[in-house]
PyMOL Python script that loads the backbone (N, CA, C, O; Angstrom):
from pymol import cmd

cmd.read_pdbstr("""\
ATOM      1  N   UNK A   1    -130.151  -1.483 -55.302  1.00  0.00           N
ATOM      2  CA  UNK A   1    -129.372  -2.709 -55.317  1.00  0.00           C
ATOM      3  C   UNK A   1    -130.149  -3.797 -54.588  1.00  0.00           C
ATOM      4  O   UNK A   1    -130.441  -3.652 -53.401  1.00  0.00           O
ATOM      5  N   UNK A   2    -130.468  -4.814 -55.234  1.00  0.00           N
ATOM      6  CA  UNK A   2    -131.394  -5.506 -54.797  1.00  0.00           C
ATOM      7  C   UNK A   2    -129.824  -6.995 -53.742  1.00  0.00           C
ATOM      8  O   UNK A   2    -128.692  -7.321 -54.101  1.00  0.00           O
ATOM      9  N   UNK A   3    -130.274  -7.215 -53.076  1.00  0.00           N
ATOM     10  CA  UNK A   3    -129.537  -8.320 -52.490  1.00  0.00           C
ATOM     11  C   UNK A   3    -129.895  -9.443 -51.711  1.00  0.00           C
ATOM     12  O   UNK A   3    -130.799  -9.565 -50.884  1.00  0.00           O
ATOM     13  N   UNK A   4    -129.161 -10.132 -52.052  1.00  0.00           N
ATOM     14  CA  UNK A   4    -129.975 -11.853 -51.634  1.00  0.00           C
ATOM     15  C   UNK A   4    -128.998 -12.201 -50.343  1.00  0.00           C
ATOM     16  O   UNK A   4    -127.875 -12.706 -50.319  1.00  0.00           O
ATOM     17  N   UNK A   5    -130.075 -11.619 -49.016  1.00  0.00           N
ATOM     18  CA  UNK A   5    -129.213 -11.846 -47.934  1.00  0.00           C
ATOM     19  C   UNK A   5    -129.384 -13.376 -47.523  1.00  0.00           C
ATOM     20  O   UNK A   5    -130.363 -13.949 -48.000  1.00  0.00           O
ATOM     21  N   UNK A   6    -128.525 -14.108 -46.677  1.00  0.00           N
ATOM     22  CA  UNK A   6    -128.970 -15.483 -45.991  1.00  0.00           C
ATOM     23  C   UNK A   6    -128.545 -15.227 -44.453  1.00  0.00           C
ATOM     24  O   UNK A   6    -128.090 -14.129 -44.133  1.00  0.00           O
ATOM     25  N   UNK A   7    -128.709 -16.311 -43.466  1.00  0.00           N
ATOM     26  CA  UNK A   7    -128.338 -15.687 -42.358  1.00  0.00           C
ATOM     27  C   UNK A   7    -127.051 -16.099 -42.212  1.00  0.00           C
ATOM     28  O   UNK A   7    -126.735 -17.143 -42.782  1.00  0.00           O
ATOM     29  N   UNK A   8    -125.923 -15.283 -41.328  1.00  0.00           N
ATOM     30  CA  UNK A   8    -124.867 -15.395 -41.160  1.00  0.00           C
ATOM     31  C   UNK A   8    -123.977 -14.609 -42.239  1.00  0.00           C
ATOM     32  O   UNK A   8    -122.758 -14.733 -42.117  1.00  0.00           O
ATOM     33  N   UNK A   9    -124.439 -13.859 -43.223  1.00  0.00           N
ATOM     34  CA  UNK A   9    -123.747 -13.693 -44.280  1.00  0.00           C
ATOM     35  C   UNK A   9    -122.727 -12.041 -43.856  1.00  0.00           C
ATOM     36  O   UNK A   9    -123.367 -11.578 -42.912  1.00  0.00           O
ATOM     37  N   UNK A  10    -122.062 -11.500 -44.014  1.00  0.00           N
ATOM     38  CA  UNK A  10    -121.217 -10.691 -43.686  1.00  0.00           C
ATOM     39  C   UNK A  10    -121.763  -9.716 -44.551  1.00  0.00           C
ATOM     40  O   UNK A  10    -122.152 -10.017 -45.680  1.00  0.00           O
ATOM     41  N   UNK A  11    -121.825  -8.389 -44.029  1.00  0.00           N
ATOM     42  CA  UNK A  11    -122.386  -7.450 -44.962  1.00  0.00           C
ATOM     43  C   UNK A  11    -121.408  -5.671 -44.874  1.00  0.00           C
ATOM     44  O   UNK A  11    -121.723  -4.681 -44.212  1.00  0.00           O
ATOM     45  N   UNK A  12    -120.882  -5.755 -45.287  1.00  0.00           N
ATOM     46  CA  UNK A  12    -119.489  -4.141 -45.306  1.00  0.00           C
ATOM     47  C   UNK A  12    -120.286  -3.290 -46.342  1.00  0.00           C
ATOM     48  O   UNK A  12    -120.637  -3.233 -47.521  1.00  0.00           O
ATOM     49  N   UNK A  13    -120.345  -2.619 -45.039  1.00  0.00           N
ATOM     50  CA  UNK A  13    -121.269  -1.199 -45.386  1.00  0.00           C
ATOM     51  C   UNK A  13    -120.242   0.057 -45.725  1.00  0.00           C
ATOM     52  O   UNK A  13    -119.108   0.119 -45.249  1.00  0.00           O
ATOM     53  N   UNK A  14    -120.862   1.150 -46.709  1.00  0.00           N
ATOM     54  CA  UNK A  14    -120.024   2.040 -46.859  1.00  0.00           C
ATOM     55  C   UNK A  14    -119.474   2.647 -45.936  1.00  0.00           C
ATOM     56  O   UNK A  14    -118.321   2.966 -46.227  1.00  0.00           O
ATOM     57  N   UNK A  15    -119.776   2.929 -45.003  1.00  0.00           N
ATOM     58  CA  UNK A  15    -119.860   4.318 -43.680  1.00  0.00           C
ATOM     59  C   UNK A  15    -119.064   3.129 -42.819  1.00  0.00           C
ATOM     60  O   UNK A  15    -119.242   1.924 -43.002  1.00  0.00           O
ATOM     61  N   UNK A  16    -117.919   3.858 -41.598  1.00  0.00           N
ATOM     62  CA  UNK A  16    -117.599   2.583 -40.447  1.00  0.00           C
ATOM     63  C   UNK A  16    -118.918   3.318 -39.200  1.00  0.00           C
ATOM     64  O   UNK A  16    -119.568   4.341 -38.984  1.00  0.00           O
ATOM     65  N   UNK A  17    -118.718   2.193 -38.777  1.00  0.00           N
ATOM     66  CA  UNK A  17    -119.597   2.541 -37.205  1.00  0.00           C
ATOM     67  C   UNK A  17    -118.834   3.454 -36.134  1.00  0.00           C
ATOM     68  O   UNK A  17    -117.735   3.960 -36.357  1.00  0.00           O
ATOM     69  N   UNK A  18    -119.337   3.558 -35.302  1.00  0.00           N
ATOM     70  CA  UNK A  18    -118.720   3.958 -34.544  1.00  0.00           C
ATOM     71  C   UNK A  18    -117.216   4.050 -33.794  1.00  0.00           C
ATOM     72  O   UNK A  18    -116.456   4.914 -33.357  1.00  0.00           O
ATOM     73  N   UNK A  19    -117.296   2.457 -33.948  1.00  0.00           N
ATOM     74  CA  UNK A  19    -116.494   1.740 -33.273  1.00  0.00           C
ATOM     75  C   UNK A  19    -114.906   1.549 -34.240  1.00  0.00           C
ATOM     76  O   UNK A  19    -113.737   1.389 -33.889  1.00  0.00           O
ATOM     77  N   UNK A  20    -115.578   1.661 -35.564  1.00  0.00           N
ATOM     78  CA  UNK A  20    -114.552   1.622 -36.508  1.00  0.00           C
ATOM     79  C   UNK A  20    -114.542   0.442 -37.522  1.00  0.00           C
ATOM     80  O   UNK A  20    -113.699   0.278 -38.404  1.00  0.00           O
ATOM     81  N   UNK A  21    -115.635  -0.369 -37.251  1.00  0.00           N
ATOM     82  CA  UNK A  21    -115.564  -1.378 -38.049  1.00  0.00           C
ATOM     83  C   UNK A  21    -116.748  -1.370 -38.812  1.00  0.00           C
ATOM     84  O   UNK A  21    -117.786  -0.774 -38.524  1.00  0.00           O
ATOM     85  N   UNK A  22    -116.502  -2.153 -39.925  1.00  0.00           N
ATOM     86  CA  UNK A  22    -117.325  -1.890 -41.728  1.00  0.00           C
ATOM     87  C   UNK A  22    -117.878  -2.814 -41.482  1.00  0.00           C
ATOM     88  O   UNK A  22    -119.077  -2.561 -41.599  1.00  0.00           O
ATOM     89  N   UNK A  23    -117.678  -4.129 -41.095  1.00  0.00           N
ATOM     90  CA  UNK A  23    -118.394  -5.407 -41.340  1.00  0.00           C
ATOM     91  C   UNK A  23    -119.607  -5.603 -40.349  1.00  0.00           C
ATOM     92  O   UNK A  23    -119.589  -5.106 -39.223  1.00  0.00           O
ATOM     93  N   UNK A  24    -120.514  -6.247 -40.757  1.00  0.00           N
ATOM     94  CA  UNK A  24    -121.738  -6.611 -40.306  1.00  0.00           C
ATOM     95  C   UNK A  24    -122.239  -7.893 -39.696  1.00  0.00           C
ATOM     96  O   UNK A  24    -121.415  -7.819 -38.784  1.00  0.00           O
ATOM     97  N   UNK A  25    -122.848  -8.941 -39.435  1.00  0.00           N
ATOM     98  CA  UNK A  25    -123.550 -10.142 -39.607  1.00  0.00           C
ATOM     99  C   UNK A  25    -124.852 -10.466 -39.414  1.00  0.00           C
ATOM    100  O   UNK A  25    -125.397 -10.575 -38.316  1.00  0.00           O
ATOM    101  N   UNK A  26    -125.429 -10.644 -40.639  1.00  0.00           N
ATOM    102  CA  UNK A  26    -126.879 -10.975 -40.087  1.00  0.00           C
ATOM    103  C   UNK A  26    -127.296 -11.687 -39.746  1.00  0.00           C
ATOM    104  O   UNK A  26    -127.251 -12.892 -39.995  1.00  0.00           O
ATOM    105  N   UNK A  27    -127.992 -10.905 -38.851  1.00  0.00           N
ATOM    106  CA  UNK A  27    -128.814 -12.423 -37.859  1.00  0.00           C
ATOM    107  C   UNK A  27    -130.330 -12.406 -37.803  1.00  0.00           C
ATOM    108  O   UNK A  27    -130.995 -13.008 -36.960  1.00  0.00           O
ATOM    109  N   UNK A  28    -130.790 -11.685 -38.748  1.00  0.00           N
ATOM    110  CA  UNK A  28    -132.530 -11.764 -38.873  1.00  0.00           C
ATOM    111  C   UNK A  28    -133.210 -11.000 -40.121  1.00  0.00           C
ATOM    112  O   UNK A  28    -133.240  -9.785 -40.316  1.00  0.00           O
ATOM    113  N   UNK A  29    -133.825 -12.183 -41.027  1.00  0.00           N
ATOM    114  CA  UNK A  29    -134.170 -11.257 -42.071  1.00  0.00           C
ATOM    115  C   UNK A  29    -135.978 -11.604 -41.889  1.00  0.00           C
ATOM    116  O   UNK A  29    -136.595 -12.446 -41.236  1.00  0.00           O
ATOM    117  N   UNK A  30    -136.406 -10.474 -42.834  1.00  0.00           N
ATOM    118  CA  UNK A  30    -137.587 -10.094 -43.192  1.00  0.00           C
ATOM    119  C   UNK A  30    -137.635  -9.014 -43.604  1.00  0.00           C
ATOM    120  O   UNK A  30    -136.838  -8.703 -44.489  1.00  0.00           O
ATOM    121  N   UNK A  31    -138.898  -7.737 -42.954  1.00  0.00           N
ATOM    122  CA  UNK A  31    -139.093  -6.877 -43.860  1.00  0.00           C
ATOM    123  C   UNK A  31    -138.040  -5.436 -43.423  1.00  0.00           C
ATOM    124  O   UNK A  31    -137.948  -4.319 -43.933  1.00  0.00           O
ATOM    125  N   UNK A  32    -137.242  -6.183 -42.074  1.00  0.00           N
ATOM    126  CA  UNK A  32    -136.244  -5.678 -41.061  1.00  0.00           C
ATOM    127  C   UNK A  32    -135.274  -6.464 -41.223  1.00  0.00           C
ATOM    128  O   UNK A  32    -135.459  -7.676 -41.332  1.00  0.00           O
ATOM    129  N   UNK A  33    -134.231  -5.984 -41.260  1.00  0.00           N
ATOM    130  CA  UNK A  33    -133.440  -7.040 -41.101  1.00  0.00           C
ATOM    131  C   UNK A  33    -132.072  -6.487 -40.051  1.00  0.00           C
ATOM    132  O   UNK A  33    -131.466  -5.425 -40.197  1.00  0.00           O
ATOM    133  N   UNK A  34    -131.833  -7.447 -39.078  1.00  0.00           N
ATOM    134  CA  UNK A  34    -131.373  -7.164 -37.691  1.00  0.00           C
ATOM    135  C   UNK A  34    -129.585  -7.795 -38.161  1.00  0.00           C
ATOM    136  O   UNK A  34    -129.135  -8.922 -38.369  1.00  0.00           O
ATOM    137  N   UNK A  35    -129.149  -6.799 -38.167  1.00  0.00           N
ATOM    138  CA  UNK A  35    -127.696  -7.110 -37.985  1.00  0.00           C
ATOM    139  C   UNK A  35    -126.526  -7.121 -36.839  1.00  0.00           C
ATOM    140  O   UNK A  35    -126.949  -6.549 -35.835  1.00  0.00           O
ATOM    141  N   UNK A  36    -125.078  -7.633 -36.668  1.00  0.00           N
ATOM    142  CA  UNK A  36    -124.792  -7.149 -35.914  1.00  0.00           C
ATOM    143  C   UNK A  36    -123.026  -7.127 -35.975  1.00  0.00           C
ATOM    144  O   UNK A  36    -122.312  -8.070 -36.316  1.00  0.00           O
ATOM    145  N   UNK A  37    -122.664  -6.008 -35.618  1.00  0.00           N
ATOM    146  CA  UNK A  37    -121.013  -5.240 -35.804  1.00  0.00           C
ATOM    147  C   UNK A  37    -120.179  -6.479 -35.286  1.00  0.00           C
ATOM    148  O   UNK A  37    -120.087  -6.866 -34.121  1.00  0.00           O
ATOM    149  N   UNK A  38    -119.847  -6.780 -35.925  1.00  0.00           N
ATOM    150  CA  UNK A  38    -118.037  -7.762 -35.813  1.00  0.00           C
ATOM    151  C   UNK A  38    -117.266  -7.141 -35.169  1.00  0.00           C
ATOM    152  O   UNK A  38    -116.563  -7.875 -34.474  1.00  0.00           O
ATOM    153  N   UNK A  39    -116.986  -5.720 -35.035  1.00  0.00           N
ATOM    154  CA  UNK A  39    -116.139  -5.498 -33.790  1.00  0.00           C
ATOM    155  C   UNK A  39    -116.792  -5.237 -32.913  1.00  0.00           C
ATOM    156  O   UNK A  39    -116.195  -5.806 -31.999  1.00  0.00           O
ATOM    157  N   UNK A  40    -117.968  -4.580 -32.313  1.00  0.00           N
ATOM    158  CA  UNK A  40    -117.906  -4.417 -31.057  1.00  0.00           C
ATOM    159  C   UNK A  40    -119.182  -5.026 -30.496  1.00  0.00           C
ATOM    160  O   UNK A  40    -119.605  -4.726 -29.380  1.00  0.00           O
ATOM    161  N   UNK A  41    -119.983  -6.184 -31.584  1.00  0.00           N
ATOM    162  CA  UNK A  41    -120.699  -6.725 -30.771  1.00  0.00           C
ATOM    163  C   UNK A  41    -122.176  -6.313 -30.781  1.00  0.00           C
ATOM    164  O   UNK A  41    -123.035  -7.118 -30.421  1.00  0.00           O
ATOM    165  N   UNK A  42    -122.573  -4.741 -31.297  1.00  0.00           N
ATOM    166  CA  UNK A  42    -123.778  -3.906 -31.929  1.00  0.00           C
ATOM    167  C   UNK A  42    -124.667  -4.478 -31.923  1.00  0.00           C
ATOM    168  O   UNK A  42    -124.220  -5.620 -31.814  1.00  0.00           O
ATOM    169  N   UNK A  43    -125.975  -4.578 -31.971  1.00  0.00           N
ATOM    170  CA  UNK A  43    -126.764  -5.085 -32.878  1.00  0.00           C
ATOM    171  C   UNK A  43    -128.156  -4.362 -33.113  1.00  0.00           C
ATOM    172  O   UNK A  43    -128.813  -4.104 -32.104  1.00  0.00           O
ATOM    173  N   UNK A  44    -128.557  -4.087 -34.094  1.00  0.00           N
ATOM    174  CA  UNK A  44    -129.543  -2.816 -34.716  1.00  0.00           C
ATOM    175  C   UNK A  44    -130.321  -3.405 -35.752  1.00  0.00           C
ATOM    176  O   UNK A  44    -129.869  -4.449 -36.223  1.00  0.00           O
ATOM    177  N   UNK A  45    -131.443  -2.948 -36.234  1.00  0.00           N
ATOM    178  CA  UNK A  45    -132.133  -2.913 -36.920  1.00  0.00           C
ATOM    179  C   UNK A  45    -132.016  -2.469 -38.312  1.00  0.00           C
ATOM    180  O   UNK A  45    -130.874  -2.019 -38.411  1.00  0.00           O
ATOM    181  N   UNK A  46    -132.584  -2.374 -39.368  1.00  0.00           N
ATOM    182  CA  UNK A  46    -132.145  -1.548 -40.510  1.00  0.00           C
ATOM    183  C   UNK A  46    -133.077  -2.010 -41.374  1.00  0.00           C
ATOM    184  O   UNK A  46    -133.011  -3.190 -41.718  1.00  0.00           O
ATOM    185  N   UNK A  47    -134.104  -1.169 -41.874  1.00  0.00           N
ATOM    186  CA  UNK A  47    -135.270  -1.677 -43.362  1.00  0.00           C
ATOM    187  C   UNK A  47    -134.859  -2.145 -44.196  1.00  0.00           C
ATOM    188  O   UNK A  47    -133.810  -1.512 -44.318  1.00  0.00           O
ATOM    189  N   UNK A  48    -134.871  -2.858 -44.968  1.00  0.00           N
ATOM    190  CA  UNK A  48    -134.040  -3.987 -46.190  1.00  0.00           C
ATOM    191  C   UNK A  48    -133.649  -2.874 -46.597  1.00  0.00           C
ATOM    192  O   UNK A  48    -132.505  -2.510 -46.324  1.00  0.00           O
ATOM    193  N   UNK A  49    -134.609  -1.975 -47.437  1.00  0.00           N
ATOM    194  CA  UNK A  49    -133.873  -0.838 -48.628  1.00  0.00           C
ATOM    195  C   UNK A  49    -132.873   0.371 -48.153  1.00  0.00           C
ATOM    196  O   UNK A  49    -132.196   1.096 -48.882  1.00  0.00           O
ATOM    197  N   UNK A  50    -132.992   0.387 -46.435  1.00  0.00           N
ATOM    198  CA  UNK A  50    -132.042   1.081 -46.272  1.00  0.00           C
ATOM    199  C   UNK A  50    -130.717   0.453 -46.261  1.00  0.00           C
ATOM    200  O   UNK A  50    -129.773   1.154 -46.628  1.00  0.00           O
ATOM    201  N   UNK A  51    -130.527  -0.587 -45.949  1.00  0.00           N
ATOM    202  CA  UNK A  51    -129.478  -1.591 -45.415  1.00  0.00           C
ATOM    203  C   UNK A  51    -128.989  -2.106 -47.211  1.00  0.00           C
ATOM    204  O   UNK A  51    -127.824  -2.396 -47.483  1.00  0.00           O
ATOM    205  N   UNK A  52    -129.838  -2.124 -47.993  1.00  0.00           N
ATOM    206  CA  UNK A  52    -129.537  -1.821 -49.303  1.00  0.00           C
ATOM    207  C   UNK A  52    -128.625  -0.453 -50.213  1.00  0.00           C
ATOM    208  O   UNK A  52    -127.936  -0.334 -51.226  1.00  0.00           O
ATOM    209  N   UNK A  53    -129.046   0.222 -49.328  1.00  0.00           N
ATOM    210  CA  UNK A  53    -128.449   1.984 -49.676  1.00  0.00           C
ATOM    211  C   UNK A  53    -127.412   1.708 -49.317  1.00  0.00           C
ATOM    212  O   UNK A  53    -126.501   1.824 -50.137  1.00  0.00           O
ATOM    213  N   UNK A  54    -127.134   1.284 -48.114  1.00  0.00           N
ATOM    214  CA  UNK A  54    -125.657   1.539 -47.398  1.00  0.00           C
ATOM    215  C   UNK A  54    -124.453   0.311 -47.532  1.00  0.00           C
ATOM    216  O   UNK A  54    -123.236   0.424 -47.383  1.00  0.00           O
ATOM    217  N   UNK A  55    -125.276  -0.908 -47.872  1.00  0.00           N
ATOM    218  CA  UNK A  55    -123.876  -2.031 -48.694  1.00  0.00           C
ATOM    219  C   UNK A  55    -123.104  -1.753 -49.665  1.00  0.00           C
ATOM    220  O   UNK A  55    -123.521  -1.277 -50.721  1.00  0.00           O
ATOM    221  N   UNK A  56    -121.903  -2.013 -49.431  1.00  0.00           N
ATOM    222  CA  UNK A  56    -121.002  -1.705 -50.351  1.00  0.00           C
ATOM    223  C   UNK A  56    -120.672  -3.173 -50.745  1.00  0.00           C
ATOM    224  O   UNK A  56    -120.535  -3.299 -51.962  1.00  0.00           O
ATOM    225  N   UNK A  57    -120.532  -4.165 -50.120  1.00  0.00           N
ATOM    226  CA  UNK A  57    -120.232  -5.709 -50.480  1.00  0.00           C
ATOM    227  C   UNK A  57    -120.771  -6.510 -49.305  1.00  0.00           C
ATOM    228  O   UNK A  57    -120.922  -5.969 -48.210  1.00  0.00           O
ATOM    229  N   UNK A  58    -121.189  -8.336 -49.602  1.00  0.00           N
ATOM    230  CA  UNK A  58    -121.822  -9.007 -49.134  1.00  0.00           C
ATOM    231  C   UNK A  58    -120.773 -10.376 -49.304  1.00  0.00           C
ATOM    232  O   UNK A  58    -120.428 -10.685 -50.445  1.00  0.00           O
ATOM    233  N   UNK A  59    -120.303 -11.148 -48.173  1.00  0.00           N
ATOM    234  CA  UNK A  59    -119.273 -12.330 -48.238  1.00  0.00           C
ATOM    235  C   UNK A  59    -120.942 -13.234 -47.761  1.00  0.00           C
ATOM    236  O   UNK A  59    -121.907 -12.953 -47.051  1.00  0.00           O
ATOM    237  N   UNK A  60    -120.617 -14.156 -48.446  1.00  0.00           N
ATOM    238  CA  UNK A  60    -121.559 -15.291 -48.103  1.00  0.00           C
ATOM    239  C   UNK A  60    -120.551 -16.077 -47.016  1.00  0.00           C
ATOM    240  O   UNK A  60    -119.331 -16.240 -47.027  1.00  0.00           O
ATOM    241  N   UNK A  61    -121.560 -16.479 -46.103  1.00  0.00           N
ATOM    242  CA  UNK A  61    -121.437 -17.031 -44.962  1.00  0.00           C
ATOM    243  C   UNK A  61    -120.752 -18.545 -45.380  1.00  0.00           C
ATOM    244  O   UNK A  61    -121.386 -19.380 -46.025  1.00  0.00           O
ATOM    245  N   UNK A  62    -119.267 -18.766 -44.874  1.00  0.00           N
ATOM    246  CA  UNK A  62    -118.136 -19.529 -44.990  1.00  0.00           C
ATOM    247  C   UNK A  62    -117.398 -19.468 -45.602  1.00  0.00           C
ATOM    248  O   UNK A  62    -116.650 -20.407 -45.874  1.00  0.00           O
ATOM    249  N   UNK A  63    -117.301 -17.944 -46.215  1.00  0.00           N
ATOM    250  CA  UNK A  63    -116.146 -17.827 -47.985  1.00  0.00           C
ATOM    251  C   UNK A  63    -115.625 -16.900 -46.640  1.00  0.00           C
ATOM    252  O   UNK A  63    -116.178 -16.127 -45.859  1.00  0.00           O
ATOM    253  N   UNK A  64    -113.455 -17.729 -46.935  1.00  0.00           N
ATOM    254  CA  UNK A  64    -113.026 -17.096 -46.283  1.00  0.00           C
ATOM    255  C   UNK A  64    -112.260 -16.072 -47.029  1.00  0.00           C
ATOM    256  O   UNK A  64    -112.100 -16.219 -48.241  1.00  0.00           O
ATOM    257  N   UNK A  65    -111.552 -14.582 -46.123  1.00  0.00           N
ATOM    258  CA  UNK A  65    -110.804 -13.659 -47.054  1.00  0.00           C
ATOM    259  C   UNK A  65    -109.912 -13.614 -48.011  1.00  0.00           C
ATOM    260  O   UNK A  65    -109.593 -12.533 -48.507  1.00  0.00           O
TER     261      UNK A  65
END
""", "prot")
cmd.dss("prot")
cmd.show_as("cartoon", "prot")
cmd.util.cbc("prot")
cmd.orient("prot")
């Protein structure tokens, strides 16, 4: 699944975190791209194509629910 991230964009991954929450926000792209958990604040690393494996949906940054 190829995906056209921008920064700020919300990213709900299949799996929850730890913490319990699905949603993401990115805050750094390249050949890494550095995200970070809406609930508890997280923030981690992830290789595009893995972070590709594990999206389930992508909200562009200001589309509200």
């Amino acid at each position: 699944m190829a995906t056209d991230l921008h920064l700020g964009d919300i990213v709900r991954l299949k799996k929850p975190h730890l913490c319990g929450g699905f949603e993401w926000e990115v805050l750094r792209l390249g050949a890494d791209i550095r995200v970070r958990c809406t609930t508890c604040e997280r923030r981690v690393m992830l290789s595009r194509s893995d972070l590709a494996k594990r999206t389930r949906s992508v909200e562009p940054k200001g589309q509200m629910p």
